[in-house]
PyMOL Python script that loads the backbone (N, CA, C, O; Angstrom):
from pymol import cmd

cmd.read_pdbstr("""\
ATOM      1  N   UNK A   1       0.830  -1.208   0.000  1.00  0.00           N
ATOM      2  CA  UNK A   1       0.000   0.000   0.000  1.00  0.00           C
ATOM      3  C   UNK A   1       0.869   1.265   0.000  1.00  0.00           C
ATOM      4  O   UNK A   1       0.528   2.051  -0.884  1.00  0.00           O
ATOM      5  N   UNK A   2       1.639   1.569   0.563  1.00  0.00           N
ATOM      6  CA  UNK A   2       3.112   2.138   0.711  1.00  0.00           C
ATOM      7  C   UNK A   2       3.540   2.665  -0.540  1.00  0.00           C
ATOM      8  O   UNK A   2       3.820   3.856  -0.682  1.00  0.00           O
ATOM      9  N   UNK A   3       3.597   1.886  -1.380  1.00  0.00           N
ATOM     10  CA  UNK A   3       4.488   1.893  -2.647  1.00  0.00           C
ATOM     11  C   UNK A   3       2.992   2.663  -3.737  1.00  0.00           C
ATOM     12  O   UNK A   3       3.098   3.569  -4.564  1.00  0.00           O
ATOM     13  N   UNK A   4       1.892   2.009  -3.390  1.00  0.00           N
ATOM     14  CA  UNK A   4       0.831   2.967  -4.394  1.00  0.00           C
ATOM     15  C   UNK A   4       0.835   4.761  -3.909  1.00  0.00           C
ATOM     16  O   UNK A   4       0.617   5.732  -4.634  1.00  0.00           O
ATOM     17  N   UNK A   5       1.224   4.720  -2.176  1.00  0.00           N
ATOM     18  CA  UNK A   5       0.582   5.927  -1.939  1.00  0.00           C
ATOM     19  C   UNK A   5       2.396   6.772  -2.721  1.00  0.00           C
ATOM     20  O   UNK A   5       2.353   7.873  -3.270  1.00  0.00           O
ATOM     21  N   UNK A   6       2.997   6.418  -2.660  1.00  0.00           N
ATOM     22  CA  UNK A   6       4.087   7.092  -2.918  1.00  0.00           C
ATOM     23  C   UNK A   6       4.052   7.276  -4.640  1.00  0.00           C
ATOM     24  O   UNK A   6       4.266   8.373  -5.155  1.00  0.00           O
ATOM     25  N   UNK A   7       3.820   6.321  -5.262  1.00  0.00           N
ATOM     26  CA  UNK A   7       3.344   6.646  -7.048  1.00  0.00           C
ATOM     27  C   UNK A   7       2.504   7.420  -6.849  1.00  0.00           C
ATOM     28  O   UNK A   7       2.733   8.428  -7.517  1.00  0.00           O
ATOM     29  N   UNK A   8       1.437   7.526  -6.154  1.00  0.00           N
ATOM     30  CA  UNK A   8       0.146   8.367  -6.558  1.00  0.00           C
ATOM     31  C   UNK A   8       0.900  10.017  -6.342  1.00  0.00           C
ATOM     32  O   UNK A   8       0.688  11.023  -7.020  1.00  0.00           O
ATOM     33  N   UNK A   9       1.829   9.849  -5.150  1.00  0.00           N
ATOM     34  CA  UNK A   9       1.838  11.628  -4.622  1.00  0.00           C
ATOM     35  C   UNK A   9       2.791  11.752  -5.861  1.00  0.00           C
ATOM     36  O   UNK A   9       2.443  12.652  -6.626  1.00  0.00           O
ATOM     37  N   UNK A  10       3.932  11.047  -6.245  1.00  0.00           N
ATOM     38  CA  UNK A  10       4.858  11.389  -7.449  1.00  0.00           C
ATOM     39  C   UNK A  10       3.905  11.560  -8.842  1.00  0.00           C
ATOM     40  O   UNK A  10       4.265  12.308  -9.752  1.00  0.00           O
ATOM     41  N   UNK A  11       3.049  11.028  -8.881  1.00  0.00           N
ATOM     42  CA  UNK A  11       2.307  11.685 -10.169  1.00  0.00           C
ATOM     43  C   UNK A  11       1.604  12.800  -9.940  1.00  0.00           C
ATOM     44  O   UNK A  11       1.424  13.678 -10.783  1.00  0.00           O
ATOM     45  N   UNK A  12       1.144  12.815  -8.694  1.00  0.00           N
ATOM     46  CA  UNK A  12       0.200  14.145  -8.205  1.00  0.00           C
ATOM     47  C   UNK A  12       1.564  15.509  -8.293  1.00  0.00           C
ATOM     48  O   UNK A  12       1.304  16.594  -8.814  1.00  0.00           O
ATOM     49  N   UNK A  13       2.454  15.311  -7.914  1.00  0.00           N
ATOM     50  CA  UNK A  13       3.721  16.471  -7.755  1.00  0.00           C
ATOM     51  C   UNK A  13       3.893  16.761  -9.394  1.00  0.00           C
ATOM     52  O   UNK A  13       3.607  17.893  -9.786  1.00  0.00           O
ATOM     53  N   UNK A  14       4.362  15.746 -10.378  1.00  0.00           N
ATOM     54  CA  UNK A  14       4.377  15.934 -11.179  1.00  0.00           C
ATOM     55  C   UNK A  14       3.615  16.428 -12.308  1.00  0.00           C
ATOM     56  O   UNK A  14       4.156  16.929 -13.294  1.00  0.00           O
ATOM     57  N   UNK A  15       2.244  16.277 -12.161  1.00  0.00           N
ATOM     58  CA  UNK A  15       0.922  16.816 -12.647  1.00  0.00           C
ATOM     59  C   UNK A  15       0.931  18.359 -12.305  1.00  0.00           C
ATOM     60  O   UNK A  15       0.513  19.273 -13.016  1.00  0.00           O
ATOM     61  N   UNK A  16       1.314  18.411 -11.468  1.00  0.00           N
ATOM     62  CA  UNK A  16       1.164  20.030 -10.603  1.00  0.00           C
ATOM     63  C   UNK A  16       2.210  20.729 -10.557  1.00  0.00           C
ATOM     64  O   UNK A  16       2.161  21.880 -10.122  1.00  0.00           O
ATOM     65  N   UNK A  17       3.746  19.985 -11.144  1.00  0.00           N
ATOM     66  CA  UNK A  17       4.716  21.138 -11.898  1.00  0.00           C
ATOM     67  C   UNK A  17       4.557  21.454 -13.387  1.00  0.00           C
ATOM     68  O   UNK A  17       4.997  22.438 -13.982  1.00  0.00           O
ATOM     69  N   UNK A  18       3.802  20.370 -13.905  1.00  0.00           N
ATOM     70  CA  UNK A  18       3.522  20.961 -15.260  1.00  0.00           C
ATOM     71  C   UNK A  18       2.765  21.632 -15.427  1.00  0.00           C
ATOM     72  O   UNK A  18       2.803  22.253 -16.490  1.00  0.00           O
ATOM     73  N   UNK A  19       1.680  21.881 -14.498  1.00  0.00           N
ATOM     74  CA  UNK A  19       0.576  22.916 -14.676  1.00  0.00           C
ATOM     75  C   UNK A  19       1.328  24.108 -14.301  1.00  0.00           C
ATOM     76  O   UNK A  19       1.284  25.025 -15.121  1.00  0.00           O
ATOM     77  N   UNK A  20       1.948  24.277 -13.337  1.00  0.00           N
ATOM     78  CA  UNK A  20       2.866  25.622 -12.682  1.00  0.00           C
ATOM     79  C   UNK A  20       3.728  26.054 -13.901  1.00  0.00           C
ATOM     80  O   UNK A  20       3.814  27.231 -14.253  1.00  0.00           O
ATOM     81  N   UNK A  21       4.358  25.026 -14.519  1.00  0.00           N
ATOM     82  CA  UNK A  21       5.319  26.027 -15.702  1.00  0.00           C
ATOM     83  C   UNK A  21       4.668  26.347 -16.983  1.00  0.00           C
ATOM     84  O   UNK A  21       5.014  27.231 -17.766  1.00  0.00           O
ATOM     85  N   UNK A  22       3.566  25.426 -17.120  1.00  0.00           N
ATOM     86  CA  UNK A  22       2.525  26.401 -17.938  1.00  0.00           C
ATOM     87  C   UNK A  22       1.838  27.318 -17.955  1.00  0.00           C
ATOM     88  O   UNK A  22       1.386  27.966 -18.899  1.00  0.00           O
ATOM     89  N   UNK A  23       1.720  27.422 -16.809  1.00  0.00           N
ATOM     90  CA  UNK A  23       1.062  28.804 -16.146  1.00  0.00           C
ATOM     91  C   UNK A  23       2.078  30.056 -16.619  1.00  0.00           C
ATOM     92  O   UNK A  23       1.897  31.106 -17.236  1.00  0.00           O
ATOM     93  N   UNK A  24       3.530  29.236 -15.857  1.00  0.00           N
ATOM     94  CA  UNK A  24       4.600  30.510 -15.980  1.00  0.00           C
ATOM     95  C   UNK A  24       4.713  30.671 -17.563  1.00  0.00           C
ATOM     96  O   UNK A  24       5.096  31.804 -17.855  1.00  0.00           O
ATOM     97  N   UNK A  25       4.522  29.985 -18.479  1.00  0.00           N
ATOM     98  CA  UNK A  25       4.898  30.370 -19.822  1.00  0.00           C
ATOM     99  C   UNK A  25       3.765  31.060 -20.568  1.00  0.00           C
ATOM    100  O   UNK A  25       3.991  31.621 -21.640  1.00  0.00           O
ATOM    101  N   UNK A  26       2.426  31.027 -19.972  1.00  0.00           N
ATOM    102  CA  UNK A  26       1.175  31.996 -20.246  1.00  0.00           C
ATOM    103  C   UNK A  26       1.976  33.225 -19.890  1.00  0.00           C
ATOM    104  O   UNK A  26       2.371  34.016 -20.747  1.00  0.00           O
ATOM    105  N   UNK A  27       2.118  33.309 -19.077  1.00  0.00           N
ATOM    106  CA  UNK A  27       2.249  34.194 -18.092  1.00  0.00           C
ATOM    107  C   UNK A  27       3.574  35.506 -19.052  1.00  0.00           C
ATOM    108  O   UNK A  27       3.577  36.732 -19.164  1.00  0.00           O
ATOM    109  N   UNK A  28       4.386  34.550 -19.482  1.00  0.00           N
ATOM    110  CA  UNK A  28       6.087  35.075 -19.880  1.00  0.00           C
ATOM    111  C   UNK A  28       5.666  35.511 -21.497  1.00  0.00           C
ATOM    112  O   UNK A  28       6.001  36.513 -22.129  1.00  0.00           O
ATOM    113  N   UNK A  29       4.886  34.469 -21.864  1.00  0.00           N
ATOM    114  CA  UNK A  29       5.060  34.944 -23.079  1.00  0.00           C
ATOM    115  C   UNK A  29       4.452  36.173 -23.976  1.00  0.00           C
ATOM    116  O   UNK A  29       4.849  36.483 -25.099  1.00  0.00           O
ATOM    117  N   UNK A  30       3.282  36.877 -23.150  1.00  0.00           N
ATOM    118  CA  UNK A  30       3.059  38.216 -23.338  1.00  0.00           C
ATOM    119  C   UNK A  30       4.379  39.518 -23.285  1.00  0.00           C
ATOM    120  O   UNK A  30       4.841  40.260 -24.152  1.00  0.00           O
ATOM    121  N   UNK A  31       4.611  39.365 -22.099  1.00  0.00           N
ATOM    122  CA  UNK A  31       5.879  39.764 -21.710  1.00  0.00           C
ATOM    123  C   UNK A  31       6.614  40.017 -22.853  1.00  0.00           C
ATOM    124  O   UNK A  31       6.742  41.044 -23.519  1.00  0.00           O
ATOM    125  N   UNK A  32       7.231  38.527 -23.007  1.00  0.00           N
ATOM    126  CA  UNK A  32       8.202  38.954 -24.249  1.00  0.00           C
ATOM    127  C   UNK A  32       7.923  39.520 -25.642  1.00  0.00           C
ATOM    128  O   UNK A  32       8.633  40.027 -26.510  1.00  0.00           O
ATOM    129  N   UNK A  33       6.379  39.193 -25.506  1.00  0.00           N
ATOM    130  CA  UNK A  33       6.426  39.848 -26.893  1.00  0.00           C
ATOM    131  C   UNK A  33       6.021  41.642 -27.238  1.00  0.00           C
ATOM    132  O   UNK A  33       5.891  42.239 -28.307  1.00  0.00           O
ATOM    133  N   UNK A  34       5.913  42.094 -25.817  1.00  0.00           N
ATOM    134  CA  UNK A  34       5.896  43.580 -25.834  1.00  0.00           C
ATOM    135  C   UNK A  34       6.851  43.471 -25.888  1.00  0.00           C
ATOM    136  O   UNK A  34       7.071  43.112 -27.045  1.00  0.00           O
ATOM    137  N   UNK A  35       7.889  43.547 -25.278  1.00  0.00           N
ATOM    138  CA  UNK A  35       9.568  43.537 -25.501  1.00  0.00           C
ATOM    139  C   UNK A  35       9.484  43.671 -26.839  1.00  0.00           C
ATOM    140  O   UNK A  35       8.993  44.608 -27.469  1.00  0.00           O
ATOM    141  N   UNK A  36       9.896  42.867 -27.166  1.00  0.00           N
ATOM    142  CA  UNK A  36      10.479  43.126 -28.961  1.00  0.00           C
ATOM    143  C   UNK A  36       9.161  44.195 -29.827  1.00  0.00           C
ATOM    144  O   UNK A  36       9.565  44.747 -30.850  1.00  0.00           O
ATOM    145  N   UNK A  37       8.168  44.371 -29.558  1.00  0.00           N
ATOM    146  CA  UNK A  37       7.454  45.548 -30.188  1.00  0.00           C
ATOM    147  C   UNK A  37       7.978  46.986 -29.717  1.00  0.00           C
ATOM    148  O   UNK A  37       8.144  47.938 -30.479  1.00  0.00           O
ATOM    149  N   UNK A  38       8.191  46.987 -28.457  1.00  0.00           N
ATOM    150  CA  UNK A  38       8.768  47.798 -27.617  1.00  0.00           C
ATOM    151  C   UNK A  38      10.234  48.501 -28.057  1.00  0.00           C
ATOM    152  O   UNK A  38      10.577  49.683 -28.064  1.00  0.00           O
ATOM    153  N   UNK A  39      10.979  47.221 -28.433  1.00  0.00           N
ATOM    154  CA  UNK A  39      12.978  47.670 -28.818  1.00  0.00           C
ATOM    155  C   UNK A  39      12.280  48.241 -30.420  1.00  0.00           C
ATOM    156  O   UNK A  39      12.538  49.414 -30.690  1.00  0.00           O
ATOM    157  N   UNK A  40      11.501  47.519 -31.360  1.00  0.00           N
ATOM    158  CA  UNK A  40      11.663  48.363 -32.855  1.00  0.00           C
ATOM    159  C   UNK A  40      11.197  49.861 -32.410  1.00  0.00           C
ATOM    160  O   UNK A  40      11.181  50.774 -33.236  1.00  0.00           O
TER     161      UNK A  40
END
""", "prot")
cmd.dss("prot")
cmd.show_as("cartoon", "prot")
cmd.util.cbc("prot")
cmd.orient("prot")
């Protein structure tokens, strides 16, 4: 039982950093693209 609860939280952690750096790349990629409208 041990060994399921420990897969389950490692997929649960992992599910929930990919949502976090997708978030951050919503997030970034506006950003950058005023930037470069911004430098011409």
């Amino acid at each position: 039982m041990a060994g399921w609860t420990l897969f389950l939280i490692l997929v649960g952690v992992s599910f929930l950093t990919n949502q976090l750096f997708r978030i951050i790349d919503i997030i970034d990629r506006p950003a950058r693209h005023s930037r470069r409208t911004g430098t011409r």
